[in-house]
C-alpha positions as CSV (number, residue, x, y, z in Angstrom):
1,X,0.0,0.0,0.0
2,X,1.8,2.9,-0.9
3,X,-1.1,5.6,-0.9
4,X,-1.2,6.6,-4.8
5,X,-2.3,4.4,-7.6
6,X,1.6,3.8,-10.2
7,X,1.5,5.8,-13.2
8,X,4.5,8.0,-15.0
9,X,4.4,11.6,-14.2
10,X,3.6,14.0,-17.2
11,X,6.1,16.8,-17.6
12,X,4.4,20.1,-18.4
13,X,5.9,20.0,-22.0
14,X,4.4,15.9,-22.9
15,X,1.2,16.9,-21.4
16,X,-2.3,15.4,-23.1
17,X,-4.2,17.9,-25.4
18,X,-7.8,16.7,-24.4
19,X,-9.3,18.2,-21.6
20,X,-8.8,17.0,-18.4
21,X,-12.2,17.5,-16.8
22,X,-15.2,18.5,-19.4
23,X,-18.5,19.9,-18.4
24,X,-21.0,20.0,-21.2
25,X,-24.7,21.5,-21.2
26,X,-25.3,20.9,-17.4
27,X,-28.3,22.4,-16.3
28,X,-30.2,22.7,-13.1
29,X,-33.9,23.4,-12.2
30,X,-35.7,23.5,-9.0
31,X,-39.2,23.4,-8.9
32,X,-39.4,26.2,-11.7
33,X,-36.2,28.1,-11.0
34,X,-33.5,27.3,-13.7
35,X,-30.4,27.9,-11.6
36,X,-28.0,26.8,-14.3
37,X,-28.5,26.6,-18.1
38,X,-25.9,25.4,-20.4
39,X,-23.4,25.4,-18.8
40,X,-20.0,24.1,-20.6
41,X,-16.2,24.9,-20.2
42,X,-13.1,22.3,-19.6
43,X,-9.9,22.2,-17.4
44,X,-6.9,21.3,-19.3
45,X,-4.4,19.1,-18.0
46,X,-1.2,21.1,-15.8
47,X,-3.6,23.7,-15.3
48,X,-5.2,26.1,-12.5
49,X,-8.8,27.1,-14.0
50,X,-10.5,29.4,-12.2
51,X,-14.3,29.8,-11.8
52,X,-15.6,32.7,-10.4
53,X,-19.4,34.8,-10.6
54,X,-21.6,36.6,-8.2
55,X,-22.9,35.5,-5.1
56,X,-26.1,34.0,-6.7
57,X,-24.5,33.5,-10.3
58,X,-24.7,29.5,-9.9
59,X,-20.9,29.0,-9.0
60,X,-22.0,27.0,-5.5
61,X,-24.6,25.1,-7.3
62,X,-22.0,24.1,-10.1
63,X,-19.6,23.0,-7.2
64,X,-22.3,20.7,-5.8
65,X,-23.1,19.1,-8.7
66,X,-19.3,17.9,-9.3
67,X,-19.3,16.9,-6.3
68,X,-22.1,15.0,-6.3
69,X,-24.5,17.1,-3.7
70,X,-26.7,17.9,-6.8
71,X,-28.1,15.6,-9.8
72,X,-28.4,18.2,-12.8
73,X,-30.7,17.9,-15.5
74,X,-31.3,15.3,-17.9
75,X,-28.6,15.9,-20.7
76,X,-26.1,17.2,-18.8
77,X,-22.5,15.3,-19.2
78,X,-19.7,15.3,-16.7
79,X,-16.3,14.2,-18.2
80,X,-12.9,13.1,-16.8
81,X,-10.4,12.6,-19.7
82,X,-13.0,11.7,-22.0
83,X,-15.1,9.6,-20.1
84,X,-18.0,10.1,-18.6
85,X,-19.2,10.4,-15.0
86,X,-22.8,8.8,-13.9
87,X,-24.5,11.7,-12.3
88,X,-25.5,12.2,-9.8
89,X,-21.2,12.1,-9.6
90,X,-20.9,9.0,-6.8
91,X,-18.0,9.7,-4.5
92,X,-16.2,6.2,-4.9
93,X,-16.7,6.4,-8.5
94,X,-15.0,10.1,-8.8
95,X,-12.5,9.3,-6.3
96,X,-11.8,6.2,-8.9
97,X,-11.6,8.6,-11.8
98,X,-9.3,10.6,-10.5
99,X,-11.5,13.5,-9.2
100,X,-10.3,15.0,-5.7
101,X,-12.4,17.7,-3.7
102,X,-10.8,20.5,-1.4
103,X,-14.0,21.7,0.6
104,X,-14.9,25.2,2.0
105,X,-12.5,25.9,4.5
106,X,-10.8,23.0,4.0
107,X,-13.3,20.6,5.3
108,X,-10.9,19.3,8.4
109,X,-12.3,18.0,11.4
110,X,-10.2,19.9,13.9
111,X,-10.7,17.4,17.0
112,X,-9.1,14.1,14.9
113,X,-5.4,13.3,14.2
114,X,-3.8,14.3,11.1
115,X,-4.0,10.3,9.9
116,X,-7.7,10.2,10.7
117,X,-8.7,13.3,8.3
118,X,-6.6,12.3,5.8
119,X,-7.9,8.1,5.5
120,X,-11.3,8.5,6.8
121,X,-13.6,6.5,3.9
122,X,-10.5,4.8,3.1
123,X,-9.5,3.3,5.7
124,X,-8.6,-0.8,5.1
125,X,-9.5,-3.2,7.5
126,X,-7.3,-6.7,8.1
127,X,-8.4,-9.4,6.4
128,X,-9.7,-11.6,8.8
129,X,-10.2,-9.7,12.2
130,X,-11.5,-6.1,10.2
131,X,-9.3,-4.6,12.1
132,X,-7.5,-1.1,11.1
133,X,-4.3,-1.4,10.2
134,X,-2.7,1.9,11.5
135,X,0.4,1.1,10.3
136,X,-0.2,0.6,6.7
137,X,-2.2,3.5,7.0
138,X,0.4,5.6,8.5
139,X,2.8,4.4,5.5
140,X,0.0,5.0,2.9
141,X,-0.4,9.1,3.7
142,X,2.9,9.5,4.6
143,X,3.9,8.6,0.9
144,X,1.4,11.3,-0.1
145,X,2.8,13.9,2.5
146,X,6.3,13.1,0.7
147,X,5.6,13.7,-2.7
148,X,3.8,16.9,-1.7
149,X,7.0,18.0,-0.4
150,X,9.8,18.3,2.5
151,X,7.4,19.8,5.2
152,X,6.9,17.4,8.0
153,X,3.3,17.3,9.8
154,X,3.2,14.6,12.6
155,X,0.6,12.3,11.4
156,X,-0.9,12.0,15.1
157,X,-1.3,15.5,15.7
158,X,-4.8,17.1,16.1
159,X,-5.5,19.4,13.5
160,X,-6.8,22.0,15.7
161,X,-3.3,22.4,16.8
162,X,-1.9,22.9,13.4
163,X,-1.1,26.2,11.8
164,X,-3.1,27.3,8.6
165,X,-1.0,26.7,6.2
166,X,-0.6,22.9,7.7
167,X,-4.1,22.6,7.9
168,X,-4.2,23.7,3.7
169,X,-1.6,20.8,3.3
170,X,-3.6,18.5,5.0
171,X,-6.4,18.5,2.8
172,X,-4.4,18.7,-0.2
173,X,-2.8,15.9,0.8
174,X,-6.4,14.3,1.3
175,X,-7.8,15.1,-2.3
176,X,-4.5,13.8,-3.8
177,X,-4.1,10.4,-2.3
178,X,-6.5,8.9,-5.1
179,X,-5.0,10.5,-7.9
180,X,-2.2,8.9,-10.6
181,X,0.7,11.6,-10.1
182,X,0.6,13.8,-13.1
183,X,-3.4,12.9,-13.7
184,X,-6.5,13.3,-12.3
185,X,-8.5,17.2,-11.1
186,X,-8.6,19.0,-7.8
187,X,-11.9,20.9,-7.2
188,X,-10.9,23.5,-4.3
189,X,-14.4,24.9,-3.6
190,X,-13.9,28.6,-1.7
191,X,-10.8,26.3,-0.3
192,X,-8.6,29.4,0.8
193,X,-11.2,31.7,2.1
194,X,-9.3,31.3,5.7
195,X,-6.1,31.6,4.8
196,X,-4.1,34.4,5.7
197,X,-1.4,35.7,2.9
198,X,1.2,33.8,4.3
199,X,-0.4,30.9,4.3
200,X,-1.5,31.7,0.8
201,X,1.8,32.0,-0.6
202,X,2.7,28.3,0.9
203,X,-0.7,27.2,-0.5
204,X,-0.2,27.9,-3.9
205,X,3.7,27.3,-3.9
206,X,2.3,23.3,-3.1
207,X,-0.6,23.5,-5.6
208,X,2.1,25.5,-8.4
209,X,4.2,21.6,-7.9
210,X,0.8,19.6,-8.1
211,X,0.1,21.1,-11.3
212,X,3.3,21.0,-13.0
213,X,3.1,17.3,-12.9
214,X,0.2,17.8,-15.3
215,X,-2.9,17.5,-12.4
216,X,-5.1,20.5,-12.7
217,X,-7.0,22.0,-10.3
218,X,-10.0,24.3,-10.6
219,X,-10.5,27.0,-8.1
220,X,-13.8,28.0,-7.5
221,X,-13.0,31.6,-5.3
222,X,-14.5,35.2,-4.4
223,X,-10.9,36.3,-4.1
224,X,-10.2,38.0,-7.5
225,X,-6.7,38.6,-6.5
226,X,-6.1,35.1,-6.3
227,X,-7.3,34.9,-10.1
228,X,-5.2,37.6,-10.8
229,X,-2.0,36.3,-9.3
230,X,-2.3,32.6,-9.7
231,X,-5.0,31.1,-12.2
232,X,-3.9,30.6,-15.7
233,X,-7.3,31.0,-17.2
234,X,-10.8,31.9,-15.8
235,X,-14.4,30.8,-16.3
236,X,-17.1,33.3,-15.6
237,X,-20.9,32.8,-14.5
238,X,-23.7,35.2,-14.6
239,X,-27.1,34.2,-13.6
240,X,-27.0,30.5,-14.4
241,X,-25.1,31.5,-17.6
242,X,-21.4,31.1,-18.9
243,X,-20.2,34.6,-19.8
244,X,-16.3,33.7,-20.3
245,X,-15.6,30.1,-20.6
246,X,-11.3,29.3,-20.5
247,X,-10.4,33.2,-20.8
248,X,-6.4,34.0,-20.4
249,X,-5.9,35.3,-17.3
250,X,-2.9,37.1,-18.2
251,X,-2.9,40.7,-18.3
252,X,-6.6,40.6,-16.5
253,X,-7.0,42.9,-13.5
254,X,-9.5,42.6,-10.7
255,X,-11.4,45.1,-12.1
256,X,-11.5,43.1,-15.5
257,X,-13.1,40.4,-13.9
258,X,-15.7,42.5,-11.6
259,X,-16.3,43.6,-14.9
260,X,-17.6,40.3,-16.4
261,X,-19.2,39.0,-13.5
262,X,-21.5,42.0,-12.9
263,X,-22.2,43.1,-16.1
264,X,-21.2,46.4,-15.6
265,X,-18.4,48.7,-14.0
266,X,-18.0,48.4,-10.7
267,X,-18.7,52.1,-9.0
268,X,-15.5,52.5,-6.9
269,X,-15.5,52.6,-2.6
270,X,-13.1,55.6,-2.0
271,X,-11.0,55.8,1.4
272,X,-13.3,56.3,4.4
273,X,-12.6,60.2,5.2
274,X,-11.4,61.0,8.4
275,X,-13.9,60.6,11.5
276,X,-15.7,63.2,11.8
277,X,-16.2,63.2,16.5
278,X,-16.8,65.7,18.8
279,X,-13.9,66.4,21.1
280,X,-16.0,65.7,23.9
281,X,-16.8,62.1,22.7
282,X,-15.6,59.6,25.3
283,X,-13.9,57.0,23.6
284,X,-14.2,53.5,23.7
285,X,-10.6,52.4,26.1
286,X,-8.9,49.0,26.0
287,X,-6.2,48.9,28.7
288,X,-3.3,46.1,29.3
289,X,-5.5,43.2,26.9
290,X,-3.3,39.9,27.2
291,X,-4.3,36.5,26.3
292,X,-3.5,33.8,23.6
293,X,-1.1,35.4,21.0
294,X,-1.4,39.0,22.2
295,X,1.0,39.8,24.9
296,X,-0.3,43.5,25.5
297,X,-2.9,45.9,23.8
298,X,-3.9,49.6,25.0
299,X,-5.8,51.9,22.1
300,X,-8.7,54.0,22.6
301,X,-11.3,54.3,19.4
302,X,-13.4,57.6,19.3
303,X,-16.8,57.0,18.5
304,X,-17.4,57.4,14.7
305,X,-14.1,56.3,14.4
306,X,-12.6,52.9,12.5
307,X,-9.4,51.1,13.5
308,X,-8.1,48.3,12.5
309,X,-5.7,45.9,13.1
310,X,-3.8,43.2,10.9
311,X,0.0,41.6,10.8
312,X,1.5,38.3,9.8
313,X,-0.6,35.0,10.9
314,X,0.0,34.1,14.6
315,X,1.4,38.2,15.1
316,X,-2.0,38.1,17.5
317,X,-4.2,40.6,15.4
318,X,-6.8,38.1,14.5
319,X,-7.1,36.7,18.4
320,X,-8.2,40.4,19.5
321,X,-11.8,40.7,18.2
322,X,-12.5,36.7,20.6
323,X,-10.9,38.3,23.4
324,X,-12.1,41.5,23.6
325,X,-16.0,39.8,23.2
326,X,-15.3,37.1,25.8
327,X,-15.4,34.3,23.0
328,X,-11.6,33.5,24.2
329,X,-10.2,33.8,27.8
330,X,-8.1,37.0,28.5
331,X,-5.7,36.9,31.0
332,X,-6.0,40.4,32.1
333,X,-7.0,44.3,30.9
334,X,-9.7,46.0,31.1
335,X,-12.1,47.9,28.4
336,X,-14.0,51.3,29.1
337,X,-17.7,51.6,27.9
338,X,-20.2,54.2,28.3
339,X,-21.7,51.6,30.1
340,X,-18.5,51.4,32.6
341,X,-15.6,49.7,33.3
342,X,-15.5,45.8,32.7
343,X,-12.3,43.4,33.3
344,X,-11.7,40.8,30.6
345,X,-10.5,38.0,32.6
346,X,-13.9,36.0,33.1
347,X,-15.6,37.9,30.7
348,X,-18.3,36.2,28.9
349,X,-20.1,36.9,25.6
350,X,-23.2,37.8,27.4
351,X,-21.7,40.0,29.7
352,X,-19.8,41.6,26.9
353,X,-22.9,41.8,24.6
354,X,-25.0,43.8,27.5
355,X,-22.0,46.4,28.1
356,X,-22.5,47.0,24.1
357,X,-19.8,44.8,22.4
358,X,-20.6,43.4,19.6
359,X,-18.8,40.7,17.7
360,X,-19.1,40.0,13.5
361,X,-17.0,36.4,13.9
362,X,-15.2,35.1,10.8
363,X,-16.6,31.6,9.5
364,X,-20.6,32.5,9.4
365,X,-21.0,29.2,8.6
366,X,-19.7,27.5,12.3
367,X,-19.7,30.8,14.6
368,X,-22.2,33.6,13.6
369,X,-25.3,32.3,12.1
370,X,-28.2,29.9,11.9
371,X,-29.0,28.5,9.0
372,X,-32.0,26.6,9.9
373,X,-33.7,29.4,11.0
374,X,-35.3,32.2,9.3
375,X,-33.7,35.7,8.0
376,X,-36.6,37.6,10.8
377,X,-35.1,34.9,13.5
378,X,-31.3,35.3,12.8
379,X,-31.6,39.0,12.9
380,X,-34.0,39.3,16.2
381,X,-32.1,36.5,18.1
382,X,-29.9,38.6,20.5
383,X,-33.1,41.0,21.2
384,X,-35.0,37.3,21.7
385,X,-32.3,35.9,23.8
386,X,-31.6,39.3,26.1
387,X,-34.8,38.7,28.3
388,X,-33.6,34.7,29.1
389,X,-30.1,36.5,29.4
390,X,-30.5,38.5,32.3
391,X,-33.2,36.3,34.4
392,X,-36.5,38.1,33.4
393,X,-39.4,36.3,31.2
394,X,-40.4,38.8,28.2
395,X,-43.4,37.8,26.3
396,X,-42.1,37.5,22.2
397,X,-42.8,40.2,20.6
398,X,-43.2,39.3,16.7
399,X,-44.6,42.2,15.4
400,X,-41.4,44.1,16.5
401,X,-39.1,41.3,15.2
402,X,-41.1,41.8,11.9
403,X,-40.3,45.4,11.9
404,X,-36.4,45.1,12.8
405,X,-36.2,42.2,10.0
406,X,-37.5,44.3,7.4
407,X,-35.9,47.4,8.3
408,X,-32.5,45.4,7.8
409,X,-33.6,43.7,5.0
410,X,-33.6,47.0,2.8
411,X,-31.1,48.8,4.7
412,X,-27.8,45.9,3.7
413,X,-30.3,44.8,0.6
414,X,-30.6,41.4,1.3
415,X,-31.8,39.3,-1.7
416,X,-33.9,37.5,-1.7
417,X,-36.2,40.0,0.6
418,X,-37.7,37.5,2.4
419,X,-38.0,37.7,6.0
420,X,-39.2,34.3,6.2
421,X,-36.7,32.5,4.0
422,X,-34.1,29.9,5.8
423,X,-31.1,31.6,5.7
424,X,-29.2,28.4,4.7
425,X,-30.9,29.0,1.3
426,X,-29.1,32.4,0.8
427,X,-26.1,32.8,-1.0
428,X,-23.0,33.8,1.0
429,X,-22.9,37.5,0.7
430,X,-26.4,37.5,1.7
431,X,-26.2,35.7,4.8
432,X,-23.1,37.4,5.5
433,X,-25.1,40.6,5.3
434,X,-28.0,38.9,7.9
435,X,-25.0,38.2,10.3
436,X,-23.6,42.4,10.1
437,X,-27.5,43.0,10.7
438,X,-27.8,40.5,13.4
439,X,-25.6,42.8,15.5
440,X,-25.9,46.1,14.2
441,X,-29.5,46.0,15.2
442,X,-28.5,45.9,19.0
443,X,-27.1,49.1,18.9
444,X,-23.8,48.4,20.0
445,X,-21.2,50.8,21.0
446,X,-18.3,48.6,20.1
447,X,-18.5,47.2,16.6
448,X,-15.8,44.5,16.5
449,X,-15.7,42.6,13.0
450,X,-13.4,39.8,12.2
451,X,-12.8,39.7,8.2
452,X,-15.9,41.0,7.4
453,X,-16.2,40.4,3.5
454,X,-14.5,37.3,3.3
455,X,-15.9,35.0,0.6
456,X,-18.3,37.6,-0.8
457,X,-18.1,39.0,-4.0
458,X,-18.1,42.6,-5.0
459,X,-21.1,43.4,-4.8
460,X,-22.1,42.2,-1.5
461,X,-18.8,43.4,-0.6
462,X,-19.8,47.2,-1.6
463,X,-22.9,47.3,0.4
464,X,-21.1,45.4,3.8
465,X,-18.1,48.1,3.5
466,X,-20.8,50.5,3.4
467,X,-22.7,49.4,6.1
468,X,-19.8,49.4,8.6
469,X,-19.0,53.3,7.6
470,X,-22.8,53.9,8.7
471,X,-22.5,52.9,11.9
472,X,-19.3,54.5,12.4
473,X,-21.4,57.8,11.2
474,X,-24.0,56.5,13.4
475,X,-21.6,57.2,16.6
476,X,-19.8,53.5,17.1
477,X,-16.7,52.6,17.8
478,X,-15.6,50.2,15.3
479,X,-12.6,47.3,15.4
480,X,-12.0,45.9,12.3
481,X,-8.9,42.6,12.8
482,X,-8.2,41.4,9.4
483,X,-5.6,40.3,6.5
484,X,-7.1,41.7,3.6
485,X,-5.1,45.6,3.0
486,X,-7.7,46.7,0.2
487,X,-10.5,46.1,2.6
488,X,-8.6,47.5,5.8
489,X,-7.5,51.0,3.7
490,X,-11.0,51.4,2.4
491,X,-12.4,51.3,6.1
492,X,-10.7,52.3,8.5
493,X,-8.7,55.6,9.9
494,X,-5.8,54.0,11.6
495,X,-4.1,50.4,11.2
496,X,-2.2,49.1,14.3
497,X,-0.2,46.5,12.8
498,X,1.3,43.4,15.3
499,X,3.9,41.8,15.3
500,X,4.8,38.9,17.8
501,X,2.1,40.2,20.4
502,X,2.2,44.1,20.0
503,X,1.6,46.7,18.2
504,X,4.6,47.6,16.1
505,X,3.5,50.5,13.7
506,X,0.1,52.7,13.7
507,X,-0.8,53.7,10.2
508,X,-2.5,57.1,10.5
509,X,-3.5,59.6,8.0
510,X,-3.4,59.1,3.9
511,X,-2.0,55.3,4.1
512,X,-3.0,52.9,0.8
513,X,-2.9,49.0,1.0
514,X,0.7,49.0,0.0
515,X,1.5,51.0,3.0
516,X,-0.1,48.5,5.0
517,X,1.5,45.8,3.1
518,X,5.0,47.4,3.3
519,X,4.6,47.5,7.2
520,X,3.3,44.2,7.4
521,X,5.8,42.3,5.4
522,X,9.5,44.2,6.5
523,X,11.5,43.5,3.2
524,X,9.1,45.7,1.9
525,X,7.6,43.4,-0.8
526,X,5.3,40.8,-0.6
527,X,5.6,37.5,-3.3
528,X,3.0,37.0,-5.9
529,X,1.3,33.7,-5.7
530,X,2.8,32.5,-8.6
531,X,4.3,32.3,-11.6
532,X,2.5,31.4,-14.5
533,X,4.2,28.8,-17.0
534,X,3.0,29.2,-20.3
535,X,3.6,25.4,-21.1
536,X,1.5,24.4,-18.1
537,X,-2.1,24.4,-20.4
538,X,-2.1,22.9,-23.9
């Protein structure tokens, strides 16, 4: 057992000229909604195909019907070098034609073992007792792990102990097993929404050696820098409908592709002006804040006014939003309210939430929203949960949750306007929009977001940034932690930048992403994704 089925590698310059995976006239209806129509474009062989559209453009849909979540219509024709898939696509039998799948956010089960995620639905049982054989399992990943590269990753470590970048290797490594080297497709659906830019660079520095054995992957992503930097060529969907199918991604900009996934020109988000505060204002204080990666934090953020705070993965910038809500335990510090002074070692989220913090987490999916419950419920639940919160029985009040709902609805423009509608049946830009209204409607006087327009496209991504400069106008205090430098310059009026625990460098002033980029990153520079190889597609 030596974890990969034997077949030569393929060099980028002998690579096949057929397609490596084919989609052909795939369609999907539900009930009388046509979701997709027509739908046809190819991956070549040694290639990184991107596919990219609007939340809502059919992309997600697409995803689940390669990967078998979705039967599409009749007619519709799945191909892996020239041969065709039964659909619905059957696990087993994609796995056997050489089809591997990188879920959202990697898809890891953070309390198992490194072995476990990577040989669970494979794992082969003795002969005669159907016992596990951990050690031929052991030797079967461990292969994998070593064509992937030099980078050791104990096997029996939990992944929730990993880095991010380990974690991204991990599932690679889990999606490759089954594949011939130099054959087969990697699906990475919204794969790297998680990863930091450090991590990023490792990412794609691993994938950039996949696929110049002559596997291809297709990256199915919001992040049109990622397409910029990295894919070779790009697939575009517009409601249900190819509008570029295999486009050259070379010489494309971001803009260039906002272009063709809207339909239009994207009207551009200037730099948040200056906060406009009384000098009176009394500011929102955090004093001494130590716990997890941060070893000390003291700022004070006016109301109306926007700071952020990013650095290198691990620097401690993305553990301050958790402990400053209670979410993660703080050793010590203190924050100033206008509700008073409250210590953060013991603090819990519902303490925090009734001094008037409020917390937009990363990951909606796991740690900010229901999705079995309706857009009305997942916008009224704090207001619905404060009466059980502090002791005292409050009779529902429905016809004010209607109100509040609706009121939110239009104001972030959720589609579709339904206050009734499960939120799990909303794209993600939508329900990441339900999750900013979730806790802008308590009126908080600390706004803390955590990568707030991750995995949403432009569009949704317009309105959110424009949401959190209205409640800045509004009078909040707002704490933006995040990794993205376009989104941090559009937003906010200072960037305190960590490194190893502190704050090394405030940004004030007229700073642009590159500024922030330049202090993040201390040669100055920051390496592009990757380099494209001409001789990589056919």
């Amino acid at each position: 057992m030596n974890g990969l089925p034997e077949q030569a590698p393929a060099g980028r310059a002998g690579l096949p000229q057929g397609p490596r995976l084919a989609v052909e006239g795939v369609s999907m209806t539900f009930g009388s909604a046509t979701v997709l129509r027509d739908v046809t474009m190819d991956v070549r062989p040694g290639e990184i195909h991107a596919l990219i559209g609007q939340n809502g453009s059919g992309k997600s849909t697409l995803a689940k019907i390669l990967t078998g979540l979705y039967r599409p219509d009749a007619g519709s024709r799945v191909m892996v070098d020239g041969a065709d898939l039964r659909l619905p696509i059957r696990p087993d039998e994609s796995r056997a034609a050489g089809v591997g799948v990188v879920h959202q956010s990697l898809g890891l089960v953070a309390d198992a073992t490194v072995l476990e995620n990577t040989r669970l639905g494979r794992f082969q049982g003795s002969r005669f007792l159907r016992r596990i054989d951990w050690r031929a399992e052991a030797e079967a990943i461990q292969a994998v792990f070593d064509r992937l590269g030099p980078r050791r990753i104990p096997l029996d470590a939990k992944v929730a102990d990993l880095h991010e970048d380990e974690k991204a290797v991990v599932a690679i490594a889990r999606a490759v097993q089954d594949l011939a080297e130099g054959g087969g497709v990697i699906i990475f659906d919204e794969s790297t929404r998680a990863l930091g830019r450090e991590s990023l660079e490792r990412f794609y520095g691993l994938l950039d050696r996949i696929v110049a054995t002559g596997t291809s992957a297709l990256l199915i992503t919001h992040r049109l820098e990622e397409v910029v930097e990295a894919a070779d060529r790009v697939t575009v969907l517009r409601d249900g409908e190819i509008v570029v199918a295999g486009q050259e991604v070379e010489g494309m900009t971001k803009s260039d592709l906002a272009h063709l996934m809207l339909g239009r020109e994207v009207e551009g988000l200037d730099r948040r002006s200056a906060a406009a505060t009384a000098t009176d204002a009394a500011p929102v204080v955090v004093g001494g804040l130590v716990g997890r990666n941060v070893r000390e934090l003291s700022l004070s953020i006016l109301p109306g006014e926007v700071v952020g705070v990013t650095g290198l993965s691990g620097s401690g910038h993305d553990d301050v939003p958790y402990l400053i809500s209670g979410v993660s335990q703080a050793e010590g510090g203190t924050v100033t309210l206008p509700a008073g002074r409250v210590a953060f070692k013991g603090l819990s989220p519902a303490t925090a939430i009734r001094n008037g913090i409020a917390l937009v987490p990363e990951g909606r999916e796991t740690a900010g929203i229901c999705g079995g419950m309706s857009v009305t419920e997942n916008i009224s639940f704090p207001q619905t949960c404060a009466g059980r919160a502090s002791g005292k029985v409050r009779p529902l009040d429905s016809g004010n949750e209607k109100r509040r709902a609706a009121e939110w609805i239009e104001r972030l423009d959720v589609r579709p306007p339904w206050p009734h509608a499960m939120l799990k049946n909303l794209s993600g830009g939508n329900q990441q929009k339900v999750l900013l209204a979730k806790w802008l409607a308590t009126d908080p006087a600390l706004l803390v977001l955590h990568e707030p327009t991750q995995a949403v496209d432009v569009g949704a991504r317009k309105i959110i940034v424009e949401a959190v400069r209205g409640a800045a106008r509004e009078g909040r205090a707002v704490l933006v932690a995040g990794s993205d430098e376009n989104e941090l310059a559009l937003l906010c009026d200072r960037v305190l930048v960590f490194s190893d625990g502190v704050v090394g460098r405030e940004l004030t002033g007229e700073f642009t992403p590159h500024d922030i980029v330049e202090s993040i990153y201390t040669d100055s520079s920051r390496a592009k994704l990757r380099e494209r190889n001409p001789q990589g597609v056919s």
